[in-house]
C-alpha positions as CSV (number, residue, x, y, z in Angstrom):
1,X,203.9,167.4,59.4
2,X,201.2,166.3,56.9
3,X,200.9,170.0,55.6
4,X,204.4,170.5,55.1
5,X,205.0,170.6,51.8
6,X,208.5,170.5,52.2
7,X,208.5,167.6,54.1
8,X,208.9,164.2,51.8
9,X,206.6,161.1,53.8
10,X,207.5,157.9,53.6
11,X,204.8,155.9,55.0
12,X,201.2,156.6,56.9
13,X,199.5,154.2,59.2
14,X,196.6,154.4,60.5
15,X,193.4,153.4,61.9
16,X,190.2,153.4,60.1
17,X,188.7,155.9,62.4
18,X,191.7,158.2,62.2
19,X,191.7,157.6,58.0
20,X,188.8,159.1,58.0
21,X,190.2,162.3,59.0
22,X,192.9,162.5,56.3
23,X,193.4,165.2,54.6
24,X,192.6,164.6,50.8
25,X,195.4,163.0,48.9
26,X,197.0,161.0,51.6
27,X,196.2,156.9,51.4
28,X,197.3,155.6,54.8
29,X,197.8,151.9,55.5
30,X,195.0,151.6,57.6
31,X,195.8,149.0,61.0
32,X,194.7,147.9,64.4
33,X,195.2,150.3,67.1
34,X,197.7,147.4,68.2
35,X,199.4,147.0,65.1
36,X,200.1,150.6,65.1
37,X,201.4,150.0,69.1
38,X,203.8,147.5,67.8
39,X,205.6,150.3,65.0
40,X,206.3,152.8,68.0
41,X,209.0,153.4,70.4
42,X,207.3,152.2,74.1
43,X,205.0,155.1,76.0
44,X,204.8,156.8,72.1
45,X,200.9,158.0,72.1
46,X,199.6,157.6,68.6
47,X,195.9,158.4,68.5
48,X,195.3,156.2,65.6
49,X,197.8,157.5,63.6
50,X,201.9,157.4,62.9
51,X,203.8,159.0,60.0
52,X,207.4,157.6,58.8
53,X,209.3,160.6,57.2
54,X,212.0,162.0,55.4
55,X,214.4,164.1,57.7
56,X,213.8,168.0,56.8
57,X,216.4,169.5,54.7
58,X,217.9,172.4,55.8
59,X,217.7,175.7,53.1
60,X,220.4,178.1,52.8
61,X,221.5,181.2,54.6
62,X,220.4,182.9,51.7
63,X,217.1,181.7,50.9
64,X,216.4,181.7,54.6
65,X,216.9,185.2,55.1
66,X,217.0,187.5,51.9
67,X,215.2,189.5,51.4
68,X,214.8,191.2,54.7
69,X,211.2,191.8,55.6
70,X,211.3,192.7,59.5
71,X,211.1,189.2,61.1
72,X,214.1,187.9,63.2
73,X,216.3,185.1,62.8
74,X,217.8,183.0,65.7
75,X,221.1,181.7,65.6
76,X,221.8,179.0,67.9
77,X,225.6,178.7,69.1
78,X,226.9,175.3,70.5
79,X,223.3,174.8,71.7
80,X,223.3,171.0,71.8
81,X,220.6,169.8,73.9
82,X,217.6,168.5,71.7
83,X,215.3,170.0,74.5
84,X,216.6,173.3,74.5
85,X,217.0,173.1,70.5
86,X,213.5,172.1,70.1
87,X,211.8,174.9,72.7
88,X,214.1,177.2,70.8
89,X,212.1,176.4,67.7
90,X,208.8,176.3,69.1
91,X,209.6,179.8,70.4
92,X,210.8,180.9,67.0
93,X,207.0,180.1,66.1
94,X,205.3,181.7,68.6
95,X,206.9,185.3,68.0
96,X,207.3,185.1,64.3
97,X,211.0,184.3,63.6
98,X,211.8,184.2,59.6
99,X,214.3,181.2,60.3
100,X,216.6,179.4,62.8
101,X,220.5,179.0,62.3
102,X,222.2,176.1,63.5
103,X,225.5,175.0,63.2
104,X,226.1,172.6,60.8
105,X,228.2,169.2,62.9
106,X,227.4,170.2,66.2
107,X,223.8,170.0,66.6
108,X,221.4,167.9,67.1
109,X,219.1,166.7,64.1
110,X,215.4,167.7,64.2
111,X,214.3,164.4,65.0
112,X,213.0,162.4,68.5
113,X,213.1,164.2,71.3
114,X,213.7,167.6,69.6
115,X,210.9,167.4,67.5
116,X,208.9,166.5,70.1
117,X,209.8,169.5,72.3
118,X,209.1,171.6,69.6
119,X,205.7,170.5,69.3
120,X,205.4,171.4,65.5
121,X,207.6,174.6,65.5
122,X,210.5,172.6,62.9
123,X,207.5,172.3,60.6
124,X,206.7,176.2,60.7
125,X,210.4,177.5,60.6
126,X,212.9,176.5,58.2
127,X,216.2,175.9,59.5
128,X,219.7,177.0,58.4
129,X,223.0,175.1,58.8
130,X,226.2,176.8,58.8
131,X,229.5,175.7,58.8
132,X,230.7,179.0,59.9
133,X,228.3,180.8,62.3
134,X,230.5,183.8,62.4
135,X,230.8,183.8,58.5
136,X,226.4,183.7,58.2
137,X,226.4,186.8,61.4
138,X,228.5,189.0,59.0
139,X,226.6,188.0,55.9
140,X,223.1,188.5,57.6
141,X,224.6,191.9,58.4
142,X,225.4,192.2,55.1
143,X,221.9,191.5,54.2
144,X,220.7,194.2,56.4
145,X,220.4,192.4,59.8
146,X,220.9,194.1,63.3
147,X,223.2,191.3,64.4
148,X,223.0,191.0,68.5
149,X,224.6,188.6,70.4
150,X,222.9,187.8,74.1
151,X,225.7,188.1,76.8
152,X,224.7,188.0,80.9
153,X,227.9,190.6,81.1
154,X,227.2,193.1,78.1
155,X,226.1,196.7,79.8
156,X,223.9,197.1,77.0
157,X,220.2,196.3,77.6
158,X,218.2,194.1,74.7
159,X,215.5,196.4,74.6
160,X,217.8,199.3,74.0
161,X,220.0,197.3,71.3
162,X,216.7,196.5,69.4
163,X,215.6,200.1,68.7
164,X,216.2,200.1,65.3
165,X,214.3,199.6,62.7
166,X,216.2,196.9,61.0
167,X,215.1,193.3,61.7
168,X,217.1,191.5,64.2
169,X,219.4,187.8,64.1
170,X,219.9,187.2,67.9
171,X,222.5,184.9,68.9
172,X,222.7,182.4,71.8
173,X,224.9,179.9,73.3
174,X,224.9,177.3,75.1
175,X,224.5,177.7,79.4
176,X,227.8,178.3,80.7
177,X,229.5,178.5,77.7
178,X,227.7,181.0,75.8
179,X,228.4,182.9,72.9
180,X,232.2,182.3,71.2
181,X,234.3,184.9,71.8
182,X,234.8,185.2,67.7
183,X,231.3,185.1,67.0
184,X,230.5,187.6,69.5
185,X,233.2,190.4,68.2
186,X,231.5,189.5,64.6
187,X,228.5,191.0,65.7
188,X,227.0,194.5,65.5
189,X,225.5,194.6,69.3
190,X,226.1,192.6,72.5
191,X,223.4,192.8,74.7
192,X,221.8,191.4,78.0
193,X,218.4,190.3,79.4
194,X,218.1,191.9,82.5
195,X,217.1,190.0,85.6
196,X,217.6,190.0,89.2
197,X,220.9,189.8,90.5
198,X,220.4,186.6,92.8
199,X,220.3,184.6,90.0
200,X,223.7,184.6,87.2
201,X,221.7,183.4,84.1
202,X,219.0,181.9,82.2
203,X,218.7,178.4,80.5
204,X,219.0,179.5,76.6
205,X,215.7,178.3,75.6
206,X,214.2,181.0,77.8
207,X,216.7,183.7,76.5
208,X,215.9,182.6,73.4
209,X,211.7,182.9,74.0
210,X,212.8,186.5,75.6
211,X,214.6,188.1,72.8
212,X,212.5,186.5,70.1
213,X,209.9,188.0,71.9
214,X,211.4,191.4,72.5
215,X,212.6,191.5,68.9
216,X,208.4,191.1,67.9
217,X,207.5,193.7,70.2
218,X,210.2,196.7,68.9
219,X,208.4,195.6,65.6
220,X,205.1,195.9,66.6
């Protein structure tokens, strides 16, 4: 969080051990370990040392994504869950991803539980918020963007719907749900993971790992 430049800080505790390991510039309020207990939400683990920020600001679609240089984008549809949202993100780390589209009332902000399950990732990956997700799949096409939307019934297989040489934005919906019919049709590709047949689906934070990942791969 502390190397973030785009992330404003409000406040720093902490305790003179942990000062110590500041990076330069920063001029913490330096307390008791018990002080800093007090500040926290009970069972929060602080190890000498708790930031007060700014919420992260999302960028736009445009700045996000233009211009194309190979890396995916993940676009997250009706995903509400801050557990899922936040594994989504720490995936988008792990393999790469240029930037991760939300939609813009319906999900979750990158605070609490989120940012915790994303163990850092919202720091790495800006985020996007659209109003209209099917309006930012056909300008990311526009941009250049193989635009694939994840479906358990399409016949086409992700690997097959990622040869191409253009970078990818995967789509992913919520379990059960999945991907809106509209937003769907707005894309280039609908594609599937394939798994066994005893079981009808995946929980869309591990799509999401498996086409981020598979996306990295075609590029590698």
């Amino acid at each position: 969080m502390l190397a973030n430049p785009a992330r404003r800080i409000e406040r720093v505790v902490a305790t003179r051990n942990a000062a110590s390991r500041l990076p330069h510039g920063f001029e913490p309020h330096v307390l008791e370990p018990d002080a800093i207990d007090g500040m926290l939400p009970p069972g929060a683990v602080h190890q000498g040392l708790a930031v007060r920020a700014f919420p992260l600001e999302p960028i736009s679609l445009e700045a996000a994504c233009t211009p194309p240089d190979g890396r995916s984008v993940l676009i997250l549809d009706g995903v509400t869950d801050p557990q899922n949202v936040g594994a989504a993100f720490r995936s988008a780390a792990a393999f790469g991803a240029r930037a991760v589209i939300l939609q813009d009332r319906k999900s979750p902000p990158l605070t609490g539980a989120l940012a915790k399950a994303a163990a850092g990732a919202i720091e790495l990956v800006p985020h996007v918020r659209a109003v209209n997700l099917g309006r930012a799949v056909e300008t990311l096409r526009s941009y250049g963007y193989n635009t694939v939307s994840l479906e358990g019934e399409a016949t086409l297989a992700l690997a097959d719907a990622l040869n191409d040489k253009r970078p990818a934005a995967l789509v992913v919906g919520a379990e059960g749900k999945g991907v809106r019919a509209g937003l769907a049709e707005a894309c280039e590709n609908r594609a599937r993971i394939p798994i066994a047949p005893a079981m009808e689906s995946l929980n869309v934070s591990v799509a999401a790992a498996i086409s981020l990942y598979e996306a990295a791969r075609a590029k590698a």
